[in-house]
N, C-alpha and C positions, 0 to 999 in steps of 0.2 A: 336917211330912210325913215318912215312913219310904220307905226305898226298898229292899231286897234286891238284892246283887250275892254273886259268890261271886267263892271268892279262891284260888289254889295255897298249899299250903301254908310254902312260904319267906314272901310276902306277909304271909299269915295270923299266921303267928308274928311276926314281924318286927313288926307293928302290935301284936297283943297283949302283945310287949315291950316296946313304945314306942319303938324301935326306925325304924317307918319313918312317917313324920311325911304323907307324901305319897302320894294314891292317881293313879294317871295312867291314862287311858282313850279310849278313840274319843269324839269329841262325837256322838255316837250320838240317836236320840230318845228314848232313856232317860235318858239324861244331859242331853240338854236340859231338860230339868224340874227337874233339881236347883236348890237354892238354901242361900243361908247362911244356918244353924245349924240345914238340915234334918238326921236323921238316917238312916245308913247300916248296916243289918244284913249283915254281911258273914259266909258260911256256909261251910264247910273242903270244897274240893274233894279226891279226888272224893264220901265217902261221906254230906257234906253230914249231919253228926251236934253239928257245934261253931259256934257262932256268938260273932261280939261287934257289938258296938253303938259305934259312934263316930260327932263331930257333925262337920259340914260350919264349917268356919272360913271357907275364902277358895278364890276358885276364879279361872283365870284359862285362854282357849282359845288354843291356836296353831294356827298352820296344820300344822304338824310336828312328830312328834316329839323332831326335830334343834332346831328354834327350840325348844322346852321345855326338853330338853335342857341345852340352852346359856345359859339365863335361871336355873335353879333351881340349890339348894346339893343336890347327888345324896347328898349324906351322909343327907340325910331321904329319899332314898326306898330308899335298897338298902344293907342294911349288907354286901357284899362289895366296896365300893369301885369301883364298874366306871367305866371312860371311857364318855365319851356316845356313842360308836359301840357301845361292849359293851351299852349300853341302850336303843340304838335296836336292834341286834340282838334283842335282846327282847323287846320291843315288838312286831316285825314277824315272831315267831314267832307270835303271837298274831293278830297283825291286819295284814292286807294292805296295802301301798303303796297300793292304789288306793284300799280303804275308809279309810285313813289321806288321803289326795287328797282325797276324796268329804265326808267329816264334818270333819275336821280332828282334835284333840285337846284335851285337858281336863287341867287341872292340878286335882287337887283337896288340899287342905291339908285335912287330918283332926285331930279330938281324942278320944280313947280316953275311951269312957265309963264300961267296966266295971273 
């Protein structure tokens, strides 16, 4: 199965260089559907003109960002090296404490396909 998500462009790059090995997300109901070695077309925010294709390896839910955080090697997901408070900061520029409360989060392990 294919799924469409879009990315900022740090993300974007970073994956396309192989660079960030890990996608992290709200366990959302769009994300509940995923499974292993579906794939993900991920599209270049904002003018949505660049896409790549990579497969779904391994996925695992926390309650928190902070418990994700704290479980994974951060080197695969951000190559500026941040502490897991500087990406939980992140995280919750994006998505609210409560919606992070509400769904919990999604570790997704990726493999670049193009």
């Amino acid at each position: 199965m294919e799924h469409d998500m879009k990315l900022n462009s740090s993300g974007f790059y970073w994956i396309k260089e192989k660079k960030q090995k890990l996608e992290v997300r709200l366990f959302d109901d769009k994300r509940r559907i995923l499974n292993l070695w579906d794939i993900i077309i991920f599209t270049l925010l904002p003018d949505l003109t660049e896409e790549i294709k990579v497969k779904i390896v391994w996925l695992l839910v926390y309650s928190t960002f902070k418990e994700l955080f704290s479980e994974i090697d951060l080197e695969n997901w951000n190559a500026k090296n941040l502490s897991i408070e500087e990406c939980i900061k992140c995280c919750n520029q994006i998505y609210s404490l409560d919606d992070e409360l509400k769904y919990w989060v999604v570790w997704i392990e990726i493999e670049l396909l193009q």
